[in-house]
N, C-alpha and C positions, 0 to 999 in steps of 0.2 A: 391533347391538352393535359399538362399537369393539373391534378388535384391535389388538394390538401389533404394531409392523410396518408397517399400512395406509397409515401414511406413513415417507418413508425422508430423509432429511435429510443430503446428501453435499458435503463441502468438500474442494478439491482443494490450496490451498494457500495459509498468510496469513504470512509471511515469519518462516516459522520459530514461529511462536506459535499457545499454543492457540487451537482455532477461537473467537471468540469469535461468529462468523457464524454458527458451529450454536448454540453457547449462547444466545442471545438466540430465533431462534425456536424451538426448543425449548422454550422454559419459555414463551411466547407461545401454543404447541400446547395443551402438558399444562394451562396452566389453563383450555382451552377444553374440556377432557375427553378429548382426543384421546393417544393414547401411541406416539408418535412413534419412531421410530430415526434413530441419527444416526451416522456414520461420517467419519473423515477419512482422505482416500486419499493425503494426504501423508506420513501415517505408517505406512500400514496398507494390504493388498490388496481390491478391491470385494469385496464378500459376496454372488456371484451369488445366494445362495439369500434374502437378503435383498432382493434386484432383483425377485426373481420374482414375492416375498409381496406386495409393494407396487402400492399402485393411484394414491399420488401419489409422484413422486418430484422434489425440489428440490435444486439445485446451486448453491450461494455461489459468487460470481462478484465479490468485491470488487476486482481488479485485475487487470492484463492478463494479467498468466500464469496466475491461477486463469483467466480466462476461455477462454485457448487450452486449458489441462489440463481445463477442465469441458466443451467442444463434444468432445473423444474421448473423454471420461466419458459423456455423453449417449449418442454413439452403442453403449456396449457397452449399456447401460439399453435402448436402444429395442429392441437385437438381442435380449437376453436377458428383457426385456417389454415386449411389443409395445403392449401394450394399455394400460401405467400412461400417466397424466395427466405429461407432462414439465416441469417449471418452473424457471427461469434466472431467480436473485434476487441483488442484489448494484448496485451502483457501477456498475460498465462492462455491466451487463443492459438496460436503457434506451439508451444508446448504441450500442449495436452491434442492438437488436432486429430492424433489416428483414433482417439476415444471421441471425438467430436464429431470426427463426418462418419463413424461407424453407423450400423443402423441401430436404431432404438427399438427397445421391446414394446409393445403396446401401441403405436404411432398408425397401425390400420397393416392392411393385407402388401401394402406396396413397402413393405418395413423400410419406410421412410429415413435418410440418416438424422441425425438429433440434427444438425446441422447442412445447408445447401452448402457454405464457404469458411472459409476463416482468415482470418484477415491479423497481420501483428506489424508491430515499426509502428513508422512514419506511413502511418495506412488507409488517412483520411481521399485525399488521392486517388488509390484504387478503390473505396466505397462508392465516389462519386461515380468512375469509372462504370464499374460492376452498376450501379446504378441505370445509366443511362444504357449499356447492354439490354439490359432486361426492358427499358421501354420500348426499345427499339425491336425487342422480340428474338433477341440473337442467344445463340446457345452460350451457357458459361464458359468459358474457356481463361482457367485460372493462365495469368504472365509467369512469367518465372522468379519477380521479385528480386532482390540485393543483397538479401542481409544472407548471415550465416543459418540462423533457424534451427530447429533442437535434432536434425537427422535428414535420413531422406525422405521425399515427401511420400506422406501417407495416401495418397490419392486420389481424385479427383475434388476437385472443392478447396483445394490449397493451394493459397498464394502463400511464397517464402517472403518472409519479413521482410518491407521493405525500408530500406535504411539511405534515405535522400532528402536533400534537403526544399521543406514547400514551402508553397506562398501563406504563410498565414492569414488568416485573415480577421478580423476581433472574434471572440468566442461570441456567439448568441445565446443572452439569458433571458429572452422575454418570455420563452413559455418553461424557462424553470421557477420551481415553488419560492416565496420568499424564503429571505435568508432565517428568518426566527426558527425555521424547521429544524435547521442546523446547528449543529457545534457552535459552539461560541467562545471564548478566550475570559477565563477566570482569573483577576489578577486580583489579589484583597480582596474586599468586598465586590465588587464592578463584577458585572457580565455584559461581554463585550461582544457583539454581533461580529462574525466571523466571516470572513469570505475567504476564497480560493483561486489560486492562479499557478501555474507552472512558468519561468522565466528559461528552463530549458528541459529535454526532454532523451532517456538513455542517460549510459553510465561510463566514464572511461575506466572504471574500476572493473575489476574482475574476481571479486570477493566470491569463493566457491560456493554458498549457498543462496546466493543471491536467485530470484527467478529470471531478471535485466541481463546477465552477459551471453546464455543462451540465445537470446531474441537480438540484440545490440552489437556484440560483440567488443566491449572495448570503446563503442561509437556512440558520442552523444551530439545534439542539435540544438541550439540557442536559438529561442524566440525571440524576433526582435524587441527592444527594448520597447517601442512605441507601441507593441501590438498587445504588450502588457500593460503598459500606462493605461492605453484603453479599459483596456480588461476588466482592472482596479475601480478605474474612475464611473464604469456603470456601475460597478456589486457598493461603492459609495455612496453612490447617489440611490442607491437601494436598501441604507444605509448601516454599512460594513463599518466598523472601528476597530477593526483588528484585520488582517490577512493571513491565511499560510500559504508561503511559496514552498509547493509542495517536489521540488525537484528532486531527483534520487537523490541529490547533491548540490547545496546550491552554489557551492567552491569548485567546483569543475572547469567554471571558467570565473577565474574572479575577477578579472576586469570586466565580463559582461554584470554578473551580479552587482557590485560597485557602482557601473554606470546607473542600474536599473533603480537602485537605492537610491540614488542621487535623484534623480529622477522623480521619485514617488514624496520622499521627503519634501522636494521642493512645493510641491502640488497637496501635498497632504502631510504638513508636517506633526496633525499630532494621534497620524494614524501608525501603529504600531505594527507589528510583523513578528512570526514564526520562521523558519529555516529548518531544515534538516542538512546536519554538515557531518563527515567522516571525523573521524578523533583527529587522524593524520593533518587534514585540511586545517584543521583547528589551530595545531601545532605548526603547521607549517605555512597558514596566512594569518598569525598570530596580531600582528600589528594591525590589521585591518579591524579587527572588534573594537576597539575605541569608538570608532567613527561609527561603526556598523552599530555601535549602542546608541550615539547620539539620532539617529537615522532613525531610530525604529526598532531595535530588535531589542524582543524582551526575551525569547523562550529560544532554544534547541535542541532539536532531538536529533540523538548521534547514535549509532547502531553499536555500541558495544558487546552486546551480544554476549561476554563472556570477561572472566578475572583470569582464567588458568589459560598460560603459556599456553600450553599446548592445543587446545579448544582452537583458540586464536591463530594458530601458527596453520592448523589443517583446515580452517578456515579461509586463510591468506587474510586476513583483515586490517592486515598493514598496521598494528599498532598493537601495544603491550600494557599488563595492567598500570606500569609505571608510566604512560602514556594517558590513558584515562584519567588518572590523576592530576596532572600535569595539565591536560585539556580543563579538566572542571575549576583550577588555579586560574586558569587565562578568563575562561569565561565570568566568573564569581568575581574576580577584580575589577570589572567593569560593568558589572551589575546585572550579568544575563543568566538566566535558569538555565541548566543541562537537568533533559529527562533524556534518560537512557533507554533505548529499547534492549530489549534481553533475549538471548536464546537457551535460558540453563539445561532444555534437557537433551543433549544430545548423544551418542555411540559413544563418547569417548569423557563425558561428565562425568565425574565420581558423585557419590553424596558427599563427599568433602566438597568436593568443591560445589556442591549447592550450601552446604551449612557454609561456608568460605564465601562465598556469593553476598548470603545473608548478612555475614559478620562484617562485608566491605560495605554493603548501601548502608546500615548505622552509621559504622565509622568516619563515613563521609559524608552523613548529613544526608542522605537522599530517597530515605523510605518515602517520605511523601510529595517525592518527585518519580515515582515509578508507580504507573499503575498496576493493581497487583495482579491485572492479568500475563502479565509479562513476563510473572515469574512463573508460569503456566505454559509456557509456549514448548512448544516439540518441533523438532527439526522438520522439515517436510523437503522431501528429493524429488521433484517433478523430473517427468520424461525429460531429456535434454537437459538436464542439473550439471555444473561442472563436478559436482563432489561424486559421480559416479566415473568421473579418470581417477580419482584418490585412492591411493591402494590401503590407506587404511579404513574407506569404508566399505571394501567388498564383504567383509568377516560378516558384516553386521548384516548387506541389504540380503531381504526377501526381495519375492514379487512385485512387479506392478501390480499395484491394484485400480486399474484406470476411474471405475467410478469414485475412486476415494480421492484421483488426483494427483498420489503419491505413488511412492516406492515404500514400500514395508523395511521398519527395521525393528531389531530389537537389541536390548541391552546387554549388554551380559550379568551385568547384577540386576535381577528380576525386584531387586527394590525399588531401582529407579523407576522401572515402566509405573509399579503401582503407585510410587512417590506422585506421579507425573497424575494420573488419572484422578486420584484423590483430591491434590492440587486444586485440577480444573473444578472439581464439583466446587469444593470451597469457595474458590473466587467466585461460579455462577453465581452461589448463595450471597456472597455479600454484594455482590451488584445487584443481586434482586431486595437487599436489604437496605440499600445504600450506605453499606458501613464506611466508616471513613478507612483509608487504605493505612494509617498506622496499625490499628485493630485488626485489619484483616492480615495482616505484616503479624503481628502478634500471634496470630492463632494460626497461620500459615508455617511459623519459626518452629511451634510446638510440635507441630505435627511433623518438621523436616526429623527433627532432635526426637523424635518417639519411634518414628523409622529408624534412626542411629541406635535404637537403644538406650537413650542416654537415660536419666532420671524425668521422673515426672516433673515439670515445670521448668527444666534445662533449659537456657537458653544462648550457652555458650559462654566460655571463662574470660573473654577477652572483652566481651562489651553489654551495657544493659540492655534491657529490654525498651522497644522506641516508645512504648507506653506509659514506663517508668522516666522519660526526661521532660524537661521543662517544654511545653507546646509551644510555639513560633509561626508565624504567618505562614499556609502554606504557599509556597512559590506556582510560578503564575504556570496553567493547565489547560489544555481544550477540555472542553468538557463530554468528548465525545473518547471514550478508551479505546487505547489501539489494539486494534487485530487485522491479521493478516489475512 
């Protein structure tokens, strides 16, 4: 007889938004018969007494901080049950796996691996699977899986990513926390309760530093439109006034997106929506933002990542600074925010091109459409990363260093590394101050330009300081900053 409990279902953290990691296998479980628990330790403390009951327990790992927060999640699980089945499912679970099923230090005499399995793709399917194995009392015996996957497999406990199309089935949110825990969507004055949904899921893009085309390949899968209506129409009635459809892309397929807007408008037209769309997409389903504004869309975050040719070109990210520009022209005409995400410090970033960086978000209006974590951000190379076929990152990379998640590099101008480090403290500071992101933009500039050398108070000959111009409404934000 199943019990409730017998599986435990734990997310450590998805940028601010409900899990939508638990919701999906969740309601993947329960319609296999199974009554699962699911908990999120971004909002909430572990339930040892739920650790205990449990004989499988699974950890969402969609991105790199869930993944460093769910390896000290694992080890309280293995300390507090020894004996449950341990499973790492998610994005960055197939990429990092030969550091996942290795054994862990500290874990008892049997040096236990940090992990029983790992699970990537379209991998809801093989949980149930692996699930109903273990009741049955049958030994693990990972399949072979579909997808491409970051090497060859590291051994035993590993399914290759599988990459096929399933039955979805609505995501189950009844034993996730209400929505208030969450992100919320800041437009003027309003804070707007926020909900979560994916309309499709992979990436056809093959952008090098992506952690998606290791796992994917190039392959993405569209949620039917009705399974999202659904989706919506509960985190509604739970009462959401904003959405983000969190796809790597939500132009991948635009007539499925299109449909899905049509759709959601009709049923809820004066609920508003997020996107994340490439610049390219931007530019090149241009005509579709009219309507896409009348629909619903106020915000988008597009991965720009970078202003210098060349960053972008060893990147492949399919688009050029006069691209970006060009992008924020289409969207701003029909009244939609572009927040950009950033990658400034990489192998081949100059400090120009961070003061250059700096001197384009004034110029274009978008200091306080970037949160200033982002100008903080440092390349990270997981195992299976396409930027290790790049022959211009061999100069740079070190070692694996698996607990870290990454591949070690360094810069060649030892400014930037400490540019970068200095950076991060700053921005902790002003998020633990709540400074507003122009001010921290301000004392962030200073410090690039005191690195350069320049004069005390420099802030560049071509544009003021964002402190110095007239203040304006900030454009509309989650209220939860992005990290990776």
């Amino acid at each position: 007889m199943r019990e409730p409990g017998d599986i435990l279902l734990l997310s450590t953290y998805e940028l601010g938004h409900p899990p939508l990691a638990l919701a999906v296998p969740l309601a993947f479980l329960e319609r296999a018969g199974f009554r699962p628990v699911a908990q999120d330790l971004a909002v909430a403390r572990l339930d040892e007494a739920a650790v205990r009951r449990a004989r499988l327990v699974a950890i969402s790992v969609p991105m790199h901080t869930a993944l460093r927060l769910g390896v000290r999640a694992a080890e309280r699980v293995r300390a507090l049950n020894p004996e449950a089945h341990l499973v790492c499912y998610g994005l960055y679970a197939p990429l990092n796996a030969e550091y996942l099923l290795a054994p862990a230090v500290g874990v008892g005499a049997a040096a236990r691996p940090r992990f029983d399995a790992v699970l990537g793709g379209e991998c809801e399917a093989e949980l149930v699977a692996l699930a109903e194995r273990l009741e049955r009392g049958e030994a693990f015996e990972p399949g072979p899986g579909s997808g491409p996957g970051p090497g060859p497999s590291p051994g035993p406990g590993y399914i290759r990513p599988a990459l096929v199309r399933l039955d979805f089935p609505v995501p189950s949110r009844a034993q996730l926390p209400p929505l208030e825990r969450y992100a919320h969507l800041e437009i003027g004055e309003e804070a707007r309760p926020s909900g979560y949904t994916e309309a499709s899921r992979g990436c056809k893009h093959l952008c090098r530093h992506c952690p998606i085309p290791p796992v994917y390949g190039g392959r993405f899968f569209v949620v039917p439109v009705e399974v999202v209506l659904a989706d919506v129409r509960q985190q509604v009635a739970q009462g959401a006034r904003h959405v983000t459809l969190g796809d790597a892309d939500f132009l991948n397929g635009p007539g499925h997106a299109l449909r899905l807007l049509r759709a959601l408008h009709a049923e809820f037209p004066a609920l508003t929506f997020d996107a994340t769309i490439k610049v390219e997409h931007i530019l090149a389903q241009r005509r579709l933002f009219p309507e896409m504004a009348r629909l619903g869309l106020v915000l988008v975050t597009s991965a720009v990542e970078s202003v210098s040719e060349e960053v972008l070109r060893i990147l492949d990210k399919g688009h050029t600074r006069a691209d970006v520009v060009e992008a924020l022209r289409v969207l701003r005409a029909v009244g939609v925010a572009l927040r950009p995400s950033l990658l400034p410090f990489t192998p081949w970033s100059s400090l120009a091109d961070y003061l250059d960086l700096l001197e384009f978000l004034v110029a274009h209006d978008l200091v306080d459409a970037v949160d200033p974590v982002q100008l903080s951000i440092r390349l990270l190379v997981p195992p299976g990363s396409l930027l290790l076929e790049r022959p211009e990152m061999r100069p740079h990379l070190g070692d694996l260093d698996a607990a870290a998640l990454s591949y070690q590099w360094r810069h060649p101008d030892p400014r930037m590394d400490e540019l970068q480090r200095r950076v991060s403290v700053l921005v902790e500071e002003a998020a633990r101050k709540k400074e507003e992101p122009h001010q921290t933009f301000d004392r962030l500039a200073r410090l690039a330009h005191h690195t350069a050398g320049h004069p005390e108070g420099f802030l560049g000959d071509r544009v003021p300081a964002p402190s110095s111009l007239p203040r304006r409404p900030r454009p509309p934000r989650l209220s939860e900053a992005w990290f990776c």
